[in-house]
N, C-alpha and C positions, 0 to 999 in steps of 0.2 A: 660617828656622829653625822647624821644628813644636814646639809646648808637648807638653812631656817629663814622664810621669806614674809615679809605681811600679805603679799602677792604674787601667785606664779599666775600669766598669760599663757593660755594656749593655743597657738597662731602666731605669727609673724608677717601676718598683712596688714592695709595701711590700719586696719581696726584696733589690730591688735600692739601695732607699735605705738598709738594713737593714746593706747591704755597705759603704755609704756610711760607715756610723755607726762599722761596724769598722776602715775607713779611720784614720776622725779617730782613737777611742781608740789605733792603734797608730801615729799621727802618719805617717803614710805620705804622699802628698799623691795624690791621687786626681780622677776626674771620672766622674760617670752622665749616659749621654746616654740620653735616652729621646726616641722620635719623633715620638709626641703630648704630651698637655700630663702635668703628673702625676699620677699614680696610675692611669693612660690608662684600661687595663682596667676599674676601679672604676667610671671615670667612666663607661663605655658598657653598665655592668650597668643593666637596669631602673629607672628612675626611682622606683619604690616599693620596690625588694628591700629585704631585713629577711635578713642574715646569717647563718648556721647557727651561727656559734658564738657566748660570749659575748665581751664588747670585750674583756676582759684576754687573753683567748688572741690577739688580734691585735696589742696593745701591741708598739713595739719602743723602742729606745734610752730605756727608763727612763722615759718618756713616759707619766703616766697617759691611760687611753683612758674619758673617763665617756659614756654614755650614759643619754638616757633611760629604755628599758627593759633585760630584761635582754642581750636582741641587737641589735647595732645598725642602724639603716640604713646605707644607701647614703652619705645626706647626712652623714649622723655623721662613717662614713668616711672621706669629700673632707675632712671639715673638719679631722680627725686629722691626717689625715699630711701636711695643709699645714703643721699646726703642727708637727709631727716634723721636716719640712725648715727650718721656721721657729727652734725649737728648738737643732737642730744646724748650723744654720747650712751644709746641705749644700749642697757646689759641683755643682750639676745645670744642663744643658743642655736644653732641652724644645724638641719641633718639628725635631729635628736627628734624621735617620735616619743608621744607620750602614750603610754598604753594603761594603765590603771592611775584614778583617784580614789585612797582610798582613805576611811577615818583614820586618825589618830589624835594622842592626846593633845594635841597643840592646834589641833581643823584638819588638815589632811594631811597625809604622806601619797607626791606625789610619781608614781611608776614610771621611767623612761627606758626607751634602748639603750642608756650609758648609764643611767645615776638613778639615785633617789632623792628628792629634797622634802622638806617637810615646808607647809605654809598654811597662812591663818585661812585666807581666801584664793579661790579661783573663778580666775575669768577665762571661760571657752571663747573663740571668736577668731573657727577656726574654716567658717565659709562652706561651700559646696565645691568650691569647682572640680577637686581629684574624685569628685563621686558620677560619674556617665550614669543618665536613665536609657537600663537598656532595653532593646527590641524584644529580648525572650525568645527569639527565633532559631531554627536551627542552622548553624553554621556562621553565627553569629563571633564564632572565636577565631576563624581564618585571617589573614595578617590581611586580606584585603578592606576589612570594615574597620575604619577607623571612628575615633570616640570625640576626638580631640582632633581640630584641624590647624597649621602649623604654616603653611602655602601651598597658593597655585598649583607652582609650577610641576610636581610629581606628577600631575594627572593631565597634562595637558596631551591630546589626540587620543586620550583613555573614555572610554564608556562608564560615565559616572552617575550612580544614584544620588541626591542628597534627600536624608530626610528629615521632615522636620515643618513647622509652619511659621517659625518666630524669624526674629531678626538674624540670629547667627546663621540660619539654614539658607536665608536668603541674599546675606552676604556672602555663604561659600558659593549658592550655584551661580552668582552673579562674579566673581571674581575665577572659576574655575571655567565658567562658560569664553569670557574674554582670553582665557592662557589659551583656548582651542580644544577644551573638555567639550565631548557630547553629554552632555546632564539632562539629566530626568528627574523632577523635582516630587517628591512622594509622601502627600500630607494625610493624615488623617481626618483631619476637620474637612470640614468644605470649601474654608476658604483658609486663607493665609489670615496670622493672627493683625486683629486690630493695631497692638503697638507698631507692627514695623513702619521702622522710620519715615516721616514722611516725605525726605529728600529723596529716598531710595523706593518708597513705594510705585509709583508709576516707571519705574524702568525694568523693577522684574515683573509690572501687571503686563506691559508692553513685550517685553522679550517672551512672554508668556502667549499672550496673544497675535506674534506674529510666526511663533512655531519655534526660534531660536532653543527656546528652554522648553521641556518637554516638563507636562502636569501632571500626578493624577491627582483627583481630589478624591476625600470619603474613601485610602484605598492605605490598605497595611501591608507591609512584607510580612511573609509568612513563612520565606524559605531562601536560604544565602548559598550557592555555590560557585566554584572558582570560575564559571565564566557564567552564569546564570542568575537571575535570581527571581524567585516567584513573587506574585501580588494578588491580592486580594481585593477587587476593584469593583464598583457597584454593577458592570456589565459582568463580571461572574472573572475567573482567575484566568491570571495571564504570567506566561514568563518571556524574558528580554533578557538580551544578552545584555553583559556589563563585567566590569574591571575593578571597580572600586568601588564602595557604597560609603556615604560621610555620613553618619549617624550623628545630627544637629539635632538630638530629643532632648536637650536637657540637662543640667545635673540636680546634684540633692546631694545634703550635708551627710553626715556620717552620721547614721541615727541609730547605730548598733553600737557606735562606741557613748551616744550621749545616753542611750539604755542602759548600757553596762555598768554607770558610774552612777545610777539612780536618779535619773532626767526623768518625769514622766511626762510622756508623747499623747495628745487627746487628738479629737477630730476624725470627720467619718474615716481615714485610712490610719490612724492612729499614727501622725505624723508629725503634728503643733506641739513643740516643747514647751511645757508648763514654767512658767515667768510671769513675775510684776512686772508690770509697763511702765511699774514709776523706777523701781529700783534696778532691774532687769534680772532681780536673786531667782532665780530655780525653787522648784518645792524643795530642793536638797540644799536647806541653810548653808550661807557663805561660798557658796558656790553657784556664778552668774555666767548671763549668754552677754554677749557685744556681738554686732552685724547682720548678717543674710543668716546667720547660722539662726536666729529669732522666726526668721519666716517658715521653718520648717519646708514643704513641699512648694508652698508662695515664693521660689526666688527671685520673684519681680515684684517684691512686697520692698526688701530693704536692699540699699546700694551701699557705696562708700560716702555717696553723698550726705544719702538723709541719714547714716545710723553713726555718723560720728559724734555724734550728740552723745549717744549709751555710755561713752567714757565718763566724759562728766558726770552723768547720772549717777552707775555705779560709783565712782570716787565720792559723788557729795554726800552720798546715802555712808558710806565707809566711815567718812570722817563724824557722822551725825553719831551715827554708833561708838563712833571710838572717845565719841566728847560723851557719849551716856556712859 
């Protein structure tokens, strides 16, 4: 016999604990399984990040969130929402991947690494970040290009490319430039993106402009080896030596596993998962998005901030149903 849920979560970040919370309040009995440990995401952000917003914007279930300053770190973070699970006492699964949803007579039977359960409804909301956009390039798999950047100090007096035009690409060349990295910053666009922060804007346009960080704009890698690596640059191709390449392009949600479970994906690269905006249910009935995982290819569309509202949503939409 599979354990039988009104709701399984798939994710255990703050979204999805979040969904968690609305569980309990509406006594539903429920389960988040999440594939790494919790708050997986959080935990694989940089080991020094410091958040963009302040802690009350990431509070959820009633939970005050203090930190030291007025944003918090990383650590803070982890330390939060273990107490938020601690707190609410949520029934999460950690280290259990879920790999098929599939019909059955009750709404789904759902597939993990350890189990099967059955349940009426699911909620995905299970983010981007373990997804890197990658380069495509060759040499691309050598243990020097990293995907995910973690600290400084590794590359300090090392010849380092970052690439990338957003905030994270400009926070690594900016914190790898100070440990005593040579960096060489390698955009595609022409300029660095509009959002990056604007405390930090004029100190990488300035290290930029007095030679410290090395640029190129409108310029691709096209080729990665152990001490080299070629460019593609509006003056015609260039290769420079180097040691380490931080590939800051991005990530993107898993859109093979929300294909696989009959998600349909629109928009010119067929990427936008198909969702109500009021209820956030999928074309595949009883089966909803919660978070960033909603923005498809846009993951500067939804945060933690703006999408903790989707719990509510889907739960009010649930109970409306279940009082029909």
């Amino acid at each position: 016999m599979n354990t039988y849920y009104d709701v399984i979560i798939v994710g255990g970040g703050p979204i999805g604990l979040n969904c968690g919370i609305e569980a309990v309040k509406r006594n539903l009995s429920y389960l988040i399984i999440e594939k790494g440990c919790l708050v997986n995401s959080i935990f694989n952000y940089p080991t020094n990040m410091t958040f963009f917003s302040t802690s009350e914007r990431l509070e959820i279930g009633d939970v005050p969130f203090v930190s030291h300053g007025d944003k918090p770190t990383r650590r803070e973070a982890l330390e939060y929402y273990r107490r938020v699970k601690s707190s609410w006492n949520l029934n999460i699964n950690t280290y259990e991947t879920v790999y098929e949803i599939n019909d059955s007579a009750k709404g789904f039977l759902v597939m993990t690494s350890k189990e099967s359960y059955e349940c009426k409804n699911v909620i995905i909301s299970t983010g981007y970040y373990d997804n890197p956009n990658l380069l495509n390039v060759p040499g691309e798999n050598l243990s020097k290009v990293k995907h995910f950047f973690d600290e400084a100090h590794p590359y300090a007096y090392h010849k380092v490319i970052v690439a990338g035009a957003g905030n994270s690409a400009v926070d690594v060349a900016l914190e790898t430039y100070r440990r005593g990295a040579e960096v060489t910053m390698v955009v595609r666009e022409m300029k660095l993106k509009d959002s990056i922060k604007y405390w930090v804007k004029p100190d990488i346009e300035n290290r930029i402009k007095e030679g410290s960080i090395k640029a190129f704009f409108n310029t691709s890698i096209t080729g990665i080896r152990e001490k080299e690596v070629d460019l593609n640059t509006p003056i015609g191709k260039l290769t420079i030596k180097n040691d380490f390449v931080l590939a800051m392009t991005g990530y993107h949600p898993d859109f093979e596993f929300l294909k696989k479970n009959g998600i349909e994906l629109t928009g010119e690269d067929n990427y936008q998962p198909v969702f109500n905006p009021e209820t956030f249910e999928t074309n595949k009935k009883g089966i909803f998005l919660a978070g960033v995982v909603c923005g498809g290819m846009d993951t500067g569309k939804w945060f933690i901030e703006n999408s903790l509202s989707h719990s509510k949503d889907i739960f009010d939409y649930l109970e409306r149903e279940k009082g029909d």
